[in-house]
BAFI-3210 file (N, C-alpha, C; in Angstrom, 3 decimals, decimal comma, padded with zeros to 6 digits):
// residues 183
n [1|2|3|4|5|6|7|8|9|10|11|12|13|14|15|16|17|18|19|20|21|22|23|24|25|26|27|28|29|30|31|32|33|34|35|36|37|38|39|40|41|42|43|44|45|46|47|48|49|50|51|52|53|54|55|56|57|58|59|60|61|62|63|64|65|66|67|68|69|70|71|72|73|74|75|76|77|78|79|80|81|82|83|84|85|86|87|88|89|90|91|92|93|94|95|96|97|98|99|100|101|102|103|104|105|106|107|108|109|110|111|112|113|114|115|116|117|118|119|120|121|122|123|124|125|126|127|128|129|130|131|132|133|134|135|136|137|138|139|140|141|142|143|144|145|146|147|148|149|150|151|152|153|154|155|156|157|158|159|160|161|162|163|164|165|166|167|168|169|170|171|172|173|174|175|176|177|178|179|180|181|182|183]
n.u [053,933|053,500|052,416|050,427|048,642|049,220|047,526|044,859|044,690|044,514|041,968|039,994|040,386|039,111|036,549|035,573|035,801|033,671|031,262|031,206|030,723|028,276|026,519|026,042|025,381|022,684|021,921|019,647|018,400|017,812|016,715|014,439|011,951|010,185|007,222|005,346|002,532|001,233|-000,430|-003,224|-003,489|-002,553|-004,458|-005,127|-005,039|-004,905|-004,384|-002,286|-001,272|001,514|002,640|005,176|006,911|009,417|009,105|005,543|004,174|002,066|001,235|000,404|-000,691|-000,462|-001,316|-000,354|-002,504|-003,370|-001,524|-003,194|-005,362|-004,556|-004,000|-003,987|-005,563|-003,614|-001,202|001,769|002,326|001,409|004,559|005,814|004,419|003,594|004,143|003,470|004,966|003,957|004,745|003,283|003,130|001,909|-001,021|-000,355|-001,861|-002,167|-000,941|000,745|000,226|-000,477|-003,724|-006,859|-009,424|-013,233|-012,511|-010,517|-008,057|-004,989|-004,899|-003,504|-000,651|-001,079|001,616|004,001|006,575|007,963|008,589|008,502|009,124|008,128|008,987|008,621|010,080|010,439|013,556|014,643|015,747|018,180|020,436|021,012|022,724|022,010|020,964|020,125|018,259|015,274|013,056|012,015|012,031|012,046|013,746|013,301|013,985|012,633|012,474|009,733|009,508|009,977|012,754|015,546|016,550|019,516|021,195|020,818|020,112|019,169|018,934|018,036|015,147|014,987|015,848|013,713|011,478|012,151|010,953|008,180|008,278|006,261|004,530|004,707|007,335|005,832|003,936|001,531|-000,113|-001,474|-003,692|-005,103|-005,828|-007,209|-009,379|-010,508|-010,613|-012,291|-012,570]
n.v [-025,076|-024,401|-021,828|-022,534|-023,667|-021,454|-020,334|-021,664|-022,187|-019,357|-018,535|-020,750|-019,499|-017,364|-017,801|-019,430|-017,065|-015,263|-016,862|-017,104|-014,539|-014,179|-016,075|-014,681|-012,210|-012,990|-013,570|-011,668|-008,210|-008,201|-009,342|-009,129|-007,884|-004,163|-003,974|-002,714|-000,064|-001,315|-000,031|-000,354|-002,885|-004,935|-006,325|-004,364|-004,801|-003,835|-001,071|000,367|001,838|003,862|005,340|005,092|005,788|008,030|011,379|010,300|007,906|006,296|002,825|000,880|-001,745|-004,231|-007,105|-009,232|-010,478|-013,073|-014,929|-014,362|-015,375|-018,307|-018,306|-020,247|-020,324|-020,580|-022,187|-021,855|-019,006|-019,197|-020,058|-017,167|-015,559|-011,658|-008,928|-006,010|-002,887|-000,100|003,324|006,214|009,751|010,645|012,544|015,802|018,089|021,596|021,154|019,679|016,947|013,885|013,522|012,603|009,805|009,076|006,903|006,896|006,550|007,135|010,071|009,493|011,381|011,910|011,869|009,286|007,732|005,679|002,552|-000,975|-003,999|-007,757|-010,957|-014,226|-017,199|-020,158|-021,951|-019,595|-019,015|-020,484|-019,237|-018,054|-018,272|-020,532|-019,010|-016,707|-016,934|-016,640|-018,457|-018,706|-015,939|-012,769|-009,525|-006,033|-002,606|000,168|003,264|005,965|006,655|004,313|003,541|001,376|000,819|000,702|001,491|001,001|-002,126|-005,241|-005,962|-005,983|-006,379|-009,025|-010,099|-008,944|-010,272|-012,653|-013,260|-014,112|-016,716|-018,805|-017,831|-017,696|-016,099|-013,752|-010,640|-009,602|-011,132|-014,085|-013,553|-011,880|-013,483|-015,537|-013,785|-012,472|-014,917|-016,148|-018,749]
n.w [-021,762|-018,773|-019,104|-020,293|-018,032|-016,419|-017,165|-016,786|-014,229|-013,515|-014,928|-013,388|-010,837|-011,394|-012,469|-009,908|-007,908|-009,526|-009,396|-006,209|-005,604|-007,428|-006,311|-003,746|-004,068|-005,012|-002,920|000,017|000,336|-002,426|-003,724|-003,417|-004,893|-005,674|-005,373|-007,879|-007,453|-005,705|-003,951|-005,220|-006,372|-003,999|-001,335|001,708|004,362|007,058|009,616|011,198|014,445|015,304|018,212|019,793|018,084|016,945|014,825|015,562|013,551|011,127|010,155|007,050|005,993|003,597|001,658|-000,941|-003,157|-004,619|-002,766|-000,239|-001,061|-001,370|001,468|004,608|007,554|010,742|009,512|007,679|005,538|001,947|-000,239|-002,134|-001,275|-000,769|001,778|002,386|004,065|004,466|005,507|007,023|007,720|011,267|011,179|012,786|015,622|016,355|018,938|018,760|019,163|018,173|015,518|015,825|014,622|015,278|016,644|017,866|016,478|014,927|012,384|009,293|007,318|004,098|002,904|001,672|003,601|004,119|002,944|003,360|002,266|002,667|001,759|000,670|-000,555|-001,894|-000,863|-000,165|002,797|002,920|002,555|004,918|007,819|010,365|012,609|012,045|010,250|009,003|008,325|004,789|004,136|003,439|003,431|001,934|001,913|000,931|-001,000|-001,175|-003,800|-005,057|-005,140|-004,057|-000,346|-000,006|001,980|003,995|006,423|006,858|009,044|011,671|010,984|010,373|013,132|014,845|013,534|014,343|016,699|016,370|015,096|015,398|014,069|011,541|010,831|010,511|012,141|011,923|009,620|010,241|012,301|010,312|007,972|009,503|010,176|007,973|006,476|007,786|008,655]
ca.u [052,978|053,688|051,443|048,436|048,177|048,631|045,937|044,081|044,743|043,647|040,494|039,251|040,036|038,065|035,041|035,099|035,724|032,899|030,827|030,776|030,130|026,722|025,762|026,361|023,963|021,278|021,209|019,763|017,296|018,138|016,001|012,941|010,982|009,197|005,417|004,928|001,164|000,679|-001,606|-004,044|-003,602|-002,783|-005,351|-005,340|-005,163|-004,777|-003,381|-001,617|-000,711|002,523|003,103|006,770|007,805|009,077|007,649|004,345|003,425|001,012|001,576|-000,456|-000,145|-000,410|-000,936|-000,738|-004,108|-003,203|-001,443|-004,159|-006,373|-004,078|-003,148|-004,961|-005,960|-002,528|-000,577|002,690|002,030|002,350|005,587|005,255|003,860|004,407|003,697|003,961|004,235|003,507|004,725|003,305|003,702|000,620|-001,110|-000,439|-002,356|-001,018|-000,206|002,361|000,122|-001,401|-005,034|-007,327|-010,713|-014,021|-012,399|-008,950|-007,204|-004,242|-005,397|-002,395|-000,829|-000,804|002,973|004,689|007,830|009,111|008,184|009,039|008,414|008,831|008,554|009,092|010,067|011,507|014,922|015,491|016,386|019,188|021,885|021,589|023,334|020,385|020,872|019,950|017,270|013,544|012,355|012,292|012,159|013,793|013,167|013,544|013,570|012,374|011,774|008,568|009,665|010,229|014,406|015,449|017,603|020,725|022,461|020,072|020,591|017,444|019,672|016,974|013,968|015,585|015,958|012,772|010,871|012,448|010,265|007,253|008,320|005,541|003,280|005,435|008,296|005,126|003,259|-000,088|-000,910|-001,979|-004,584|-005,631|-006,397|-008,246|-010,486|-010,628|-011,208|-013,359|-012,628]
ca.v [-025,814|-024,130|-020,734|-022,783|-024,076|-020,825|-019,390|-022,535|-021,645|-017,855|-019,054|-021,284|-018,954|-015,969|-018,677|-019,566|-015,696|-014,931|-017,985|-017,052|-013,674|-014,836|-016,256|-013,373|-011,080|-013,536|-013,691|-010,076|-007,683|-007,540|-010,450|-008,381|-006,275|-003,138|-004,244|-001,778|-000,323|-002,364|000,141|-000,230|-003,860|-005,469|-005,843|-003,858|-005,582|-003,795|-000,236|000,185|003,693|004,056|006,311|005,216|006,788|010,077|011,469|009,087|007,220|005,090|002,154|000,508|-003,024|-004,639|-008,397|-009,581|-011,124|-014,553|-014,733|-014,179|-016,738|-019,489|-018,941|-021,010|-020,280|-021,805|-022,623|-020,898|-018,757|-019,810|-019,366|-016,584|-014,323|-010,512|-008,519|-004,290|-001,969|001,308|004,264|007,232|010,560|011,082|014,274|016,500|018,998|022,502|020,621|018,724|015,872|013,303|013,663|011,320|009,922|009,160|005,555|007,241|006,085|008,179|010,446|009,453|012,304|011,308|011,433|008,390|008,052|004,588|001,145|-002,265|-005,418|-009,089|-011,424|-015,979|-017,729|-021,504|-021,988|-018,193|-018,861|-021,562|-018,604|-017,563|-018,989|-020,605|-018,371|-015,083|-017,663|-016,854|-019,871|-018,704|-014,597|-011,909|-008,394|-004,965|-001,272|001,096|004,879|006,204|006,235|002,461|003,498|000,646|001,817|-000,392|002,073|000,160|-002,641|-005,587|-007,699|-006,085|-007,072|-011,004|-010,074|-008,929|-011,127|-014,431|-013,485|-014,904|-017,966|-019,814|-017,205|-017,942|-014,995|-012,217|-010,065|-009,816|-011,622|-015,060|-012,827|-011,163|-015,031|-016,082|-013,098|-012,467|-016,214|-017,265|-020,679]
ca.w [-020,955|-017,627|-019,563|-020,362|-016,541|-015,375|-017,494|-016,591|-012,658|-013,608|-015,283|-012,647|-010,221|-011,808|-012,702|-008,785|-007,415|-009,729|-008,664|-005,569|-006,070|-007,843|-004,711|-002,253|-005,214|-005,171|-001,598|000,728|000,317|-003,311|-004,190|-003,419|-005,802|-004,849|-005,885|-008,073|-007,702|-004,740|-002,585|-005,832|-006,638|-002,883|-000,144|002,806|005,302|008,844|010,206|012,845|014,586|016,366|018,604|020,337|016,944|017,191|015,007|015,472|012,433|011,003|008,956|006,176|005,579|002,574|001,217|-002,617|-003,446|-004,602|-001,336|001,077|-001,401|-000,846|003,116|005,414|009,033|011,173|008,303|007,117|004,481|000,830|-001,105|-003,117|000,011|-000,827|002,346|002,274|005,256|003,914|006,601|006,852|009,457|011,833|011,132|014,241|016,125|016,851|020,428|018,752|019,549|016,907|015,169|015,327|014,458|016,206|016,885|018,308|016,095|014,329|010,967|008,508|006,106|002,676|002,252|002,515|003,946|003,927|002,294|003,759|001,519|003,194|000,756|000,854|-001,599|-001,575|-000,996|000,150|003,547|003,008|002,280|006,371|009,026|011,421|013,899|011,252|009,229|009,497|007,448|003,667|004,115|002,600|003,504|001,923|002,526|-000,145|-000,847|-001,306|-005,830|-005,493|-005,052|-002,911|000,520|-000,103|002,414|005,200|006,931|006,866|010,161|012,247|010,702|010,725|014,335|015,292|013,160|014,780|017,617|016,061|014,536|015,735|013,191|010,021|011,047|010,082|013,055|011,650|008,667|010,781|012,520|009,085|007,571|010,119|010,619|006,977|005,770|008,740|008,676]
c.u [052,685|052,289|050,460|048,253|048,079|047,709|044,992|043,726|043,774|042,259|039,699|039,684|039,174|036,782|035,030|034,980|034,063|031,489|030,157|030,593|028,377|026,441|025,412|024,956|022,781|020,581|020,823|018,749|017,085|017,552|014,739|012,813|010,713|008,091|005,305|003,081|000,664|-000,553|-002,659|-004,403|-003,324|-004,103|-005,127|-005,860|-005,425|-003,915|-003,104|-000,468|000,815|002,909|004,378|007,465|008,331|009,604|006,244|004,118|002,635|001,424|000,293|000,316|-000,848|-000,300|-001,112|-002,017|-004,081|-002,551|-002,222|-005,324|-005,806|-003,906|-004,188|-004,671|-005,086|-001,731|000,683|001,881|002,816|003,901|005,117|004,589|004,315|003,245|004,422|003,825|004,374|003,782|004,289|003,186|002,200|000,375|-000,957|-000,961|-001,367|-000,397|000,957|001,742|-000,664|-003,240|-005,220|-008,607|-012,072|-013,127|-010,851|-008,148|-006,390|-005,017|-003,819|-002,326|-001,114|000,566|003,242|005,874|008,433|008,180|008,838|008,381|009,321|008,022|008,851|008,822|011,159|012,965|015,868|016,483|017,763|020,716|022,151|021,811|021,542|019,993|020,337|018,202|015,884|012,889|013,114|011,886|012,738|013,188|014,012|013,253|013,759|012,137|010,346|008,550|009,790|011,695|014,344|016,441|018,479|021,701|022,324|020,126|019,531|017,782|018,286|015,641|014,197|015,535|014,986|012,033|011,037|011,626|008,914|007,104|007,649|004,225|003,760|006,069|007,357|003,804|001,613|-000,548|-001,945|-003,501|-005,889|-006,522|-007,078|-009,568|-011,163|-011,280|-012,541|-013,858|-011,650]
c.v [-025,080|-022,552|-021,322|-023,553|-022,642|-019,794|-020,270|-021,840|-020,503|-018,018|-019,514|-020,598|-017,770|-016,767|-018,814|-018,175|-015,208|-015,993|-017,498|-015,591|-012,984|-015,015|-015,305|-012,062|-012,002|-013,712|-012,053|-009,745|-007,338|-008,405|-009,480|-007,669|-005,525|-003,536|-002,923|-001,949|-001,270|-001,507|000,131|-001,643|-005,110|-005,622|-005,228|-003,996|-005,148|-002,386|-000,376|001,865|003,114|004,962|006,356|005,737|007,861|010,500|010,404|008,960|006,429|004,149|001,162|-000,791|-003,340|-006,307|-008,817|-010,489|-012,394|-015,131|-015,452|-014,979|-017,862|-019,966|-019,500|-021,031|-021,635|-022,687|-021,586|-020,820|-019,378|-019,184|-018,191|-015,306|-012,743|-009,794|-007,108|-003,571|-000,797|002,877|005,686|008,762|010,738|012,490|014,606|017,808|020,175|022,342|019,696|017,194|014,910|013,249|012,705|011,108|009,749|007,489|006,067|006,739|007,603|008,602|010,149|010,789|011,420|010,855|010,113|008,082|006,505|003,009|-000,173|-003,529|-007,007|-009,707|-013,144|-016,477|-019,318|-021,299|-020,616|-018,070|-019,730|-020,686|-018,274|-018,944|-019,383|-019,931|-017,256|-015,813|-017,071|-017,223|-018,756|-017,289|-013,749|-010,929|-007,172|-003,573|-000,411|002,820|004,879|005,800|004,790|002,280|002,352|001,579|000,865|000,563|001,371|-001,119|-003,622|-006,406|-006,947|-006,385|-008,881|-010,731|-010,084|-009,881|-012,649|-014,732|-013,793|-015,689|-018,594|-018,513|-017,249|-016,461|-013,800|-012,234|-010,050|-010,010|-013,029|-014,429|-012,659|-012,347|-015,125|-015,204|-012,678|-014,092|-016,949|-018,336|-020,885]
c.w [-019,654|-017,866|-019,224|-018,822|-015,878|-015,940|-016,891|-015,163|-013,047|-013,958|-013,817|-011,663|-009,983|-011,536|-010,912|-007,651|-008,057|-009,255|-006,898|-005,222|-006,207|-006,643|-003,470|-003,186|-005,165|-003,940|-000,996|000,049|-001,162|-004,289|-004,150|-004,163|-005,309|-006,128|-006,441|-008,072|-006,921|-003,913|-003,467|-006,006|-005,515|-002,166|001,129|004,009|006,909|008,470|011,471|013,187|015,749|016,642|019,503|019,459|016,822|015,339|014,802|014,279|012,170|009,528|008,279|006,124|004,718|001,819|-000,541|-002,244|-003,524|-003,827|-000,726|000,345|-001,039|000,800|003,987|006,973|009,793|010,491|007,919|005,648|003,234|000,083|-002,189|-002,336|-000,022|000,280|002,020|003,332|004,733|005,297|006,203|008,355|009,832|011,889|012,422|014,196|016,471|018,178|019,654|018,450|017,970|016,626|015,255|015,214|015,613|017,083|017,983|017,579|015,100|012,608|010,543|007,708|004,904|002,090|002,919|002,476|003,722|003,239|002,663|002,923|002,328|001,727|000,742|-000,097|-001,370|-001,405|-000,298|001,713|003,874|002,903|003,820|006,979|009,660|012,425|012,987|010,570|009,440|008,092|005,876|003,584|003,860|002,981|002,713|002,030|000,918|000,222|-001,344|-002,750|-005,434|-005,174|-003,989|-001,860|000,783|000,935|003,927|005,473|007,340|008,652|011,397|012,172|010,836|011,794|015,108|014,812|013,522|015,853|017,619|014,978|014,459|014,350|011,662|009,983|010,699|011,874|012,642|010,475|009,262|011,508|011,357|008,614|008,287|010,529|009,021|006,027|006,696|008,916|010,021]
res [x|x|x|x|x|x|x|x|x|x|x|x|x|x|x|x|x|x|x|x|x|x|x|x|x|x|x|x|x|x|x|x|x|x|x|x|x|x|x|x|x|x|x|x|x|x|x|x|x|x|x|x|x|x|x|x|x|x|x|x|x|x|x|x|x|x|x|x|x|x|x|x|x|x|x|x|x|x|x|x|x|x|x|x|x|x|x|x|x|x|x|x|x|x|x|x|x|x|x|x|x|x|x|x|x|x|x|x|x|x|x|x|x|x|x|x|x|x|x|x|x|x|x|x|x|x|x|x|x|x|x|x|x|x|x|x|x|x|x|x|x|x|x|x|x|x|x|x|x|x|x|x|x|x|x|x|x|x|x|x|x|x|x|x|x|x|x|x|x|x|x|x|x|x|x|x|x|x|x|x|x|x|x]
***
């Protein structure tokens, strides 16, 4: 008798080690896809040059389509929200300094160097503490192939992004909607 309890014990302690396990994998940047074929099948929403970058880059942003049909001007976006920032290096002049067009704005290369996907989906933000939370958001960091960068670290994007809570934790999609839907 004293065996089959302590297989019993062993059991239900594997089932609850693994248990919670499950939970810790379903939560993190590991929920996110990389959109494949997103700069063909997204919309293109907004660049934006940065030059505190060293070296200066420019990033591409990116919204899924059925998305940016559902979101409504002052409204958190819908569940289901896949946003893309797309980085790439600013061409530079033999000054070192960045190209740019008639508008000033930065010429992008073609390569691209890094991939950021936010993404909200019900229920996602209930695994953080409230102090880490930004509503139902998950973020991850990709390579240019789609590889994700599991060696990276998303606690600064939760960090920065808490600072516009009042826009549904994203910098310029609320903008995008309302100049885009013109309602």
């Amino acid at each position: 008798m004293f065996r089959i309890r302590r297989h019993t014990l062993g059991a239900t302690v594997s089932i609850t080690v693994l248990a919670v396990a499950a939970a810790v994998a379903l939560g993190g940047p590991e929920r996110v896809a990389y959109p494949e074929n997103y700069a063909a099948t997204f919309v293109r929403y907004m660049t934006v040059d940065k030059p505190e970058r060293e070296p200066p880059i420019v990033r591409f942003l990116y919204v899924a389509p059925d998305a940016l049909a559902m979101a409504r001007p002052g409204a958190p976006l819908p569940d289901g929200t896949v946003v893309v920032m797309e980085d790439h290096l600013a061409r530079l002049g033999d000054d070192g300094q960045p190209l740019t067009d008639a508008n000033g704005r930065f010429l992008p290369g073609t390569e691209v160097t890094n991939v950021f996907v936010q993404e909200k989906r019900a229920g996602w933000g209930e695994i953080y503490p409230p102090e880490k939370r930004n509503g139902d958001w998950e973020y991850a960091w990709f390579r240019p192939d789609g590889a994700r960068r599991s060696d990276r670290s998303m606690d600064a994007c939760f960090e920065c992004h808490r600072s516009v809570a009042d826009q549904d934790y994203t910098f310029t999609t609320a903008p995008f909607v309302e100049r885009v839907k013109g309602e």
